[in-house]
C-alpha distance (Angstrom), angle and dihedral (degrees) to the residues before:
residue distance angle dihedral
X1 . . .
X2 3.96 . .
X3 3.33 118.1 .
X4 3.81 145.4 -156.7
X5 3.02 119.1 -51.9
X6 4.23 99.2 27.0
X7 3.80 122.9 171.4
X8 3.78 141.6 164.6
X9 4.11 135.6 -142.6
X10 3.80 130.3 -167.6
X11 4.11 75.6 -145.7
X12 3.53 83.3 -100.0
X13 4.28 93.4 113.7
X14 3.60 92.0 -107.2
X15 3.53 126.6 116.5
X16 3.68 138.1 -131.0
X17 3.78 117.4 -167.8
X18 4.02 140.1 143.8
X19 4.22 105.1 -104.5
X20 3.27 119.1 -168.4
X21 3.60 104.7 -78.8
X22 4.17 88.1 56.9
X23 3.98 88.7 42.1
X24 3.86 87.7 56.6
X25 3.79 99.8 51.5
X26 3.86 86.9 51.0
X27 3.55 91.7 47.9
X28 3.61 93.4 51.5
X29 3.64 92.2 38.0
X30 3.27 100.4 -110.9
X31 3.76 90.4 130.2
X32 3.76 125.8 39.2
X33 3.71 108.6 -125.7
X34 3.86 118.2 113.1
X35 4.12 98.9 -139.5
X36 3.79 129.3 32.3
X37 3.84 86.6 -144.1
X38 3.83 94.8 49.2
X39 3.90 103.2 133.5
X40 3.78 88.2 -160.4
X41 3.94 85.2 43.2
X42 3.87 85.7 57.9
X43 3.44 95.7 44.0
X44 3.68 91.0 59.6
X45 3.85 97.7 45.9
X46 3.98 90.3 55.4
X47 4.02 99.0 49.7
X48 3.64 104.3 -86.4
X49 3.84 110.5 109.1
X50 3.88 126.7 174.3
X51 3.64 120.6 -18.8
X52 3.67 86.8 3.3
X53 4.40 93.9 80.6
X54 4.08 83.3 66.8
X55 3.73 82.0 70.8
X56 4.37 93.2 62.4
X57 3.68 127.6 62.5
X58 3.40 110.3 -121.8
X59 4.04 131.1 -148.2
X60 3.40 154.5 178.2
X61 4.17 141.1 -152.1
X62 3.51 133.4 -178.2
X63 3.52 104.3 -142.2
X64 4.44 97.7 -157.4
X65 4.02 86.2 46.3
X66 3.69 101.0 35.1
X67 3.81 90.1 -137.6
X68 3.90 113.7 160.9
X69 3.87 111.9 -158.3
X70 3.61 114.2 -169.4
X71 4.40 99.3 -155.8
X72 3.44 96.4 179.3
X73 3.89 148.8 -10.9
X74 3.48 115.3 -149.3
X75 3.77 104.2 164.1
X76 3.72 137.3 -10.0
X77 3.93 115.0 11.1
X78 3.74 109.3 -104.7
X79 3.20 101.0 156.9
X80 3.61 108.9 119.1
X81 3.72 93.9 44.7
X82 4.20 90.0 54.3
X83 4.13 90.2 52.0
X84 3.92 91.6 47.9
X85 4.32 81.1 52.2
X86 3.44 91.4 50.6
X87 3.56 106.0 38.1
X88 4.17 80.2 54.4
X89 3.82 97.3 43.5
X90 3.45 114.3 127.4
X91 3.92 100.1 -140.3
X92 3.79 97.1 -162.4
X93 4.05 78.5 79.4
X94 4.08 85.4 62.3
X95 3.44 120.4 29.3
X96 4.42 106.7 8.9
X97 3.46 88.8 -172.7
X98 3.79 100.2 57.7
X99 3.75 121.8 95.8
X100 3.55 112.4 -144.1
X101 4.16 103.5 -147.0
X102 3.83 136.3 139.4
X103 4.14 115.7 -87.5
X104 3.43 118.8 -108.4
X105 4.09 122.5 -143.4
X106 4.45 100.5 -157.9
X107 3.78 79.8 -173.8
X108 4.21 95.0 59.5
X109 3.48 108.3 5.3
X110 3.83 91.5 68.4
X111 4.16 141.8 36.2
X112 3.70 100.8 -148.6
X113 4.00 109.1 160.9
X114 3.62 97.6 166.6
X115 3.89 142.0 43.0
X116 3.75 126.5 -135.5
X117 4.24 127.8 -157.7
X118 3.10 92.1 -97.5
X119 3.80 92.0 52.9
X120 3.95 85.8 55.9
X121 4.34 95.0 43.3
X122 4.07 77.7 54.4
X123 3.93 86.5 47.4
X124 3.88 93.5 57.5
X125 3.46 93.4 47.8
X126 3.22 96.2 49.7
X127 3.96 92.0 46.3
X128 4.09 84.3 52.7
X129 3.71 93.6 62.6
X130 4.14 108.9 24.9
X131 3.84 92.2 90.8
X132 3.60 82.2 71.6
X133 3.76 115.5 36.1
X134 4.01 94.5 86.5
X135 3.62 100.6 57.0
X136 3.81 85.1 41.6
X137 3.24 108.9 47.8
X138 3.83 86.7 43.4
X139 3.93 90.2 54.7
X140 3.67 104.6 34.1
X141 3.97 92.7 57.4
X142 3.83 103.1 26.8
X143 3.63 110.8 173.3
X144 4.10 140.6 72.2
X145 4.11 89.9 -77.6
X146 3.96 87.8 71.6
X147 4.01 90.4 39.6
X148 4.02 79.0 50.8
X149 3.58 96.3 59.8
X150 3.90 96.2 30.5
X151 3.99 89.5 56.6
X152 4.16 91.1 51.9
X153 3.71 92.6 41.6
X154 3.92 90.5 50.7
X155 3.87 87.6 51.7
X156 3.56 85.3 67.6
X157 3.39 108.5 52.8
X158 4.54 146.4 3.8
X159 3.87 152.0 -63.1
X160 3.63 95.8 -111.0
X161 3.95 100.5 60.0
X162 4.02 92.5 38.2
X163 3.63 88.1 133.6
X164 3.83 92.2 52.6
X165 3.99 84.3 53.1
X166 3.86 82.7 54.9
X167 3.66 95.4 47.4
X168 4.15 86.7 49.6
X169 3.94 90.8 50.4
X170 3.70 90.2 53.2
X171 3.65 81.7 66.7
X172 3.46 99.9 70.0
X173 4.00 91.5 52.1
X174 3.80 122.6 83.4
X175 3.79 96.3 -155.3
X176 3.88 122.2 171.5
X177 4.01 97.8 -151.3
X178 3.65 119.2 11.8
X179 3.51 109.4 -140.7
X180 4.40 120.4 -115.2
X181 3.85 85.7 18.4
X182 4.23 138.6 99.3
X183 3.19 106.6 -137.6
X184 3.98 147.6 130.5
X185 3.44 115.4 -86.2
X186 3.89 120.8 -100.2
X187 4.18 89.8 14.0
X188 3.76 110.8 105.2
X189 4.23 99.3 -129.7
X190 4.38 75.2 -149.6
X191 3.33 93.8 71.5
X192 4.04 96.1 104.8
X193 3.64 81.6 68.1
X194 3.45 109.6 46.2
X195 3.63 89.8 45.5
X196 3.87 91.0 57.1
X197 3.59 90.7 51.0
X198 3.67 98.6 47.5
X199 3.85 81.4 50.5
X200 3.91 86.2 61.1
X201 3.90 91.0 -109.6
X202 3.96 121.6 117.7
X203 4.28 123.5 -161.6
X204 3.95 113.6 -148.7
X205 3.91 116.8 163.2
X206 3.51 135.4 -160.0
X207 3.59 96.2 -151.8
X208 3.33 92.0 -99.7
X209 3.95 109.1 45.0
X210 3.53 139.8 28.1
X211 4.04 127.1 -125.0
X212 3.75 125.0 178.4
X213 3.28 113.2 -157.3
X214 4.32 125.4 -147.3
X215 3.99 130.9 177.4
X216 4.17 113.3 -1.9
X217 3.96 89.5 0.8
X218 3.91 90.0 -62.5
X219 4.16 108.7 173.7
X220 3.68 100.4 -122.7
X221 3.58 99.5 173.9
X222 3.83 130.1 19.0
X223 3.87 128.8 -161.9
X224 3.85 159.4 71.6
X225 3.64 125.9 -54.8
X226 4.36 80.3 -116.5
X227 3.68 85.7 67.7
X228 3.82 93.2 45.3
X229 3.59 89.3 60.6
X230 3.86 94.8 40.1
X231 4.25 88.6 52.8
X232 3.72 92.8 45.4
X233 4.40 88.2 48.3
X234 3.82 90.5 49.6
X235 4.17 98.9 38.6
């Protein structure tokens, strides 16, 4: 499967990608093609239907990682000349709404060994809003850039906190209104979340109990969202 960012060459060292404007009509189904990062998808858009796309080069770069992925060279090597464009890209002119911002790994990056209250008051938020974050993280992006930045965040980190990973994706997103959530427009109702794992802490619960997690995926603190609120009352 193509992913964010896709683009094509004739091997000629000029690009062919969907910008916003194209990305928007797809989105809103204004044009029929199932991915914005389709490399067949943007082969058809510029002229070059069926057996024709076996005549581009086609590539990929992840914007947050840098990562250049040649998929295939067809004719005449551009390659060099397509990273320099995409290391250069101003990605406003693709995706508005994406934040362009180093990853961070709360499980390396950081050597917490103890939480505070105020790593707890972030804890209940965050336990007020996670039954929510997949579905709206999944609906309020909806297209390959968000499965971009999902797929590097996951790298990073482990099944039982995906909806921490989702929280941390919705990071990289300015979004106005978040869908299947109240909250105030242009505030991310995630940010309990992302704040913990910028701290270098990560939530997972097992539907009963809370962990938060520090350096190597260390349990730091153990316990139900009762004794949360019975810490925060007494601290």
């Amino acid at each position: 499967m193509c992913k964010f960012f896709s683009l094509v060459s004739k091997g000629d060292g000029v690009p062919m990608y969907f910008n916003w404007d194209i990305r928007q009509k797809i989105l809103n189904k204004e044009l029929d093609y199932e991915s914005a990062d389709s490399h067949t998808s943007i082969a058809d858009y510029y002229g070059f239907k069926g057996e024709m796309e076996d005549k581009l080069n086609k590539y990929e770069f992840n914007p947050l990682t840098k990562r250049f992925i040649v998929d295939q060279i067809n004719t005449f090597y551009d390659r060099d000349t397509i990273e320099r464009f995409c290391m250069t890209l101003n990605f406003a002119t693709i995706v508005p709404q994406l934040i362009i911002k180093p990853i961070i790994n709360p499980l390396k990056d950081f050597f917490v060994e103890k939480v505070t209250k105020e790593d707890l008051v972030l804890l209940k938020q965050w336990d007020s809003v996670m039954d929510s974050v997949m579905d709206s993280v999944r609906d309020s992006i909806g297209d390959s850039a968000r499965d971009s930045v999902w797929d590097s965040v996951w790298d990073f980190i482990w099944n039982s906190v995906r909806n921490s990973v989702y929280g941390y994706t919705s990071s990289f997103f300015q979004i106005k209104k978040w869908e299947y959530i109240n909250h105030n427009e242009n505030e991310n109702p995630f940010q309990s979340g992302i704040t913990l794992w910028g701290k270098g802490i990560v939530p997972s619960f097992d539907g009963t109990n809370w962990r938060l997690h520090g350096h190597k995926g260390k349990t730091i603190w153990y316990g139900t969202i009762e004794n949360v609120e019975k810490f925060i009352s007494e601290n």
